[in-house]
C-alpha positions in Angstrom: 125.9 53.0 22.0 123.5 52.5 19.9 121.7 55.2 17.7 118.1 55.7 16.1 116.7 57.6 13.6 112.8 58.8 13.8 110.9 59.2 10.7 107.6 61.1 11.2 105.5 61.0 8.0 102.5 62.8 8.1 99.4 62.5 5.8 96.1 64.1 6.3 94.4 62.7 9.9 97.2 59.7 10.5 101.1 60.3 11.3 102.7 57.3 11.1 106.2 57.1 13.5 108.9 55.0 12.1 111.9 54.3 14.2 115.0 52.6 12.3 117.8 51.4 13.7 121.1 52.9 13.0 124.4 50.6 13.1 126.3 50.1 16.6 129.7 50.7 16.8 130.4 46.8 17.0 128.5 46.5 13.5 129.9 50.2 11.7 133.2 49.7 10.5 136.2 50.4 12.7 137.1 53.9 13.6 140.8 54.9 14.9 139.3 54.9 18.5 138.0 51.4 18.1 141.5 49.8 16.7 143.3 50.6 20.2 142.8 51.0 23.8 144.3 53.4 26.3 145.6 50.8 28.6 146.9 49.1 25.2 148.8 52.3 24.2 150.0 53.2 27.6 151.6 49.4 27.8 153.3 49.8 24.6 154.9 53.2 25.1 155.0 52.6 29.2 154.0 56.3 29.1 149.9 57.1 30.8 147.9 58.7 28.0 144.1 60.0 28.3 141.3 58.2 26.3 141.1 58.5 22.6 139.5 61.5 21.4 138.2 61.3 17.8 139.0 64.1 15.2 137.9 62.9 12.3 135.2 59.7 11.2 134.6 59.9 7.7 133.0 57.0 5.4 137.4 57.0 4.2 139.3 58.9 6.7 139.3 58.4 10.4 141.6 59.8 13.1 142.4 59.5 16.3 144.3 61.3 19.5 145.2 60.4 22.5 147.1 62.8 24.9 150.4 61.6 26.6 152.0 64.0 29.2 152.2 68.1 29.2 152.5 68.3 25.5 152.9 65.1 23.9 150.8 63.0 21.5 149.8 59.8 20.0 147.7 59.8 16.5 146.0 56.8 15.0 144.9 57.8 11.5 143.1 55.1 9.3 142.4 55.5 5.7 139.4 52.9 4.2 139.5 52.2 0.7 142.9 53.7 -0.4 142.5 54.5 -4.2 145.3 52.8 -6.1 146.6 56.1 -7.8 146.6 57.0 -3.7 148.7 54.5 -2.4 151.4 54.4 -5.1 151.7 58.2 -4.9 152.1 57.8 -1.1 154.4 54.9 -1.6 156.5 56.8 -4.3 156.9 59.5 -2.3 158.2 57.6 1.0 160.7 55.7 -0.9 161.8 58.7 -2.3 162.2 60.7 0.5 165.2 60.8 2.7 163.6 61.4 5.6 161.2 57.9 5.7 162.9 54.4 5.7 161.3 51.3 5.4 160.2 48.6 7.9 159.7 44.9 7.2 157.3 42.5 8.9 154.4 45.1 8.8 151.5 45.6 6.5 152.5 44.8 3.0 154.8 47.3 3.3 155.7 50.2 5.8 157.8 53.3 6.4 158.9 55.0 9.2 159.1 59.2 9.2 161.8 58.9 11.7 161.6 62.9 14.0 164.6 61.9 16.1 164.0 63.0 19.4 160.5 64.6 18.6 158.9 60.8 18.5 158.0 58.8 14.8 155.6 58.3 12.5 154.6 54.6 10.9 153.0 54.4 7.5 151.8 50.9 6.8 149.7 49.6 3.8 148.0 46.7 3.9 145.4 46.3 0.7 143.4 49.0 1.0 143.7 50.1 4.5 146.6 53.0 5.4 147.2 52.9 8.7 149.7 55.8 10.5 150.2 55.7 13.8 152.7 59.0 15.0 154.2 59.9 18.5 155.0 63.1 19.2 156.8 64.3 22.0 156.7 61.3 24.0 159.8 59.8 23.2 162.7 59.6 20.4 162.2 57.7 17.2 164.7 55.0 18.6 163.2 54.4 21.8 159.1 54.7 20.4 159.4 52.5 16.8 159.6 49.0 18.3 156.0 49.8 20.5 154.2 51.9 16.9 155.3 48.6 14.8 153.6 46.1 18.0 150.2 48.7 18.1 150.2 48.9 14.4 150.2 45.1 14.3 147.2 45.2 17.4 145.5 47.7 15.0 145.4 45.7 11.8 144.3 42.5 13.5 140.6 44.4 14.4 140.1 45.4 10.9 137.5 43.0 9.9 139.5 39.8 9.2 138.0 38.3 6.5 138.3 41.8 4.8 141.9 41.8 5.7 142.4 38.5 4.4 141.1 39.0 1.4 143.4 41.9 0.3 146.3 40.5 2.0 148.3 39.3 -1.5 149.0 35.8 0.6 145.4 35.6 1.3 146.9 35.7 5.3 145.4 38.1 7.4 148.4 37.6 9.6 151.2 38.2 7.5 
C-alpha cells in the first residue's frame, strides 16, 4: 500500500498542488505484522490463528496480535533502538527474576517468562532490537518454547540485515 501526502499552497491567483510520496511498507522499517506471517505462525505452533492485527506502530515500539482459538493469543512486540540504560535494566531484571530463565542460541541473549500451562513469553536482544514474542492460552510453556525460539529466529532474519549485522557483536547477522 502505498500512501501520499497533498500539499495545497495557496498564494494570491495560483494554488500550486504538490503530491509527495510517502514510504511503502517494503521501504518503512519493519513493523511486528511485517516480521511474521499467519501461515508462518500457524506452522510453528500447529494451532490456526487469524491475520495479524496491529496495536501499536510507533517510530520505537511496535506490536502485534494475532488471535488463536476461543481465547488464546499470540503477541509479537518489537522495540527499535533500545536505549542502553533500557536494555541492561530489562536484562537485570530477567536474570534476577525467578520466574525468567535463559535461552541460548537466540539473539545475543534471551529469556523465557515461562506461564506453565498458560503459554510463554521470549525476550530476545539482539543490538538494539528487543523482540518478545508471547503465547497465551494456546499451549503450555513446554510444548510452545521450541516453535517462539524458531519464529523469533524467522523474525530477526527480516530486520534489515545489514542493520542487524552491524550490531550483531560478531558482525553475523546469523548468529
Amino acid at each position: 500500500m502505498t500512501w501520499t501526502k497533498l500539499v495545497i499552497a495557496a498564494g494570491g491567483p495560483i494554488a500550486l498542488l504538490l503530491v509527495i510520496p510517502l514510504p511503502t511498507h517494503a521501504e518503512s522499517p519493519a513493523t511486528a505484522c511485517h516480521l511474521l506471517s499467519p501461515a508462518e505462525v500457524e506452522h510453528a505452533l500447529h494451532i490456526p490463528v487469524g491475520p495479524g492485527s496491529p496495536r501499536v506502530n510507533t517510530e520505537l515500539v511496535t506490536n502485534c496480535l494475532f488471535t488463536a482459538g476461543r481465547d488464546g493469543a499470540i503477541s509479537i512486540l518489537l522495540r527499535r533502538n533500545a536505549a542502553a540504560g533500557w536494555t541492561a535494566e530489562q536484562r537485570r531484571r530477567m536474570t534476577g527474576a525467578g520466574s525468567f530463565r535463559p535461552v541460548s542460541g537466540v539473539g545475543d541473549s534471551a529469556f523465557v517468562l515461562d506461564k506453565r500451562e498458560q503459554g510463554a513469553a521470549l525476550c530476545v536482544f539482539l543490538g538494539g532490537y528487543y523482540l518478545q514474542i508471547s503465547v497465551f492460552r494456546s499451549g503450555g510453556a513446554d510444548t510452545v518454547l521450541p516453535a517462539v525460539e524458531e519464529l523469533a529466529r524467522q523474525a530477526l532474519s527480516r530486520l534489515s540485515a545489514p542493520a542487524v549485522a552491524a550490531l550483531a557483536p560478531s558482525g553475523r547477522a546469523d548468529h
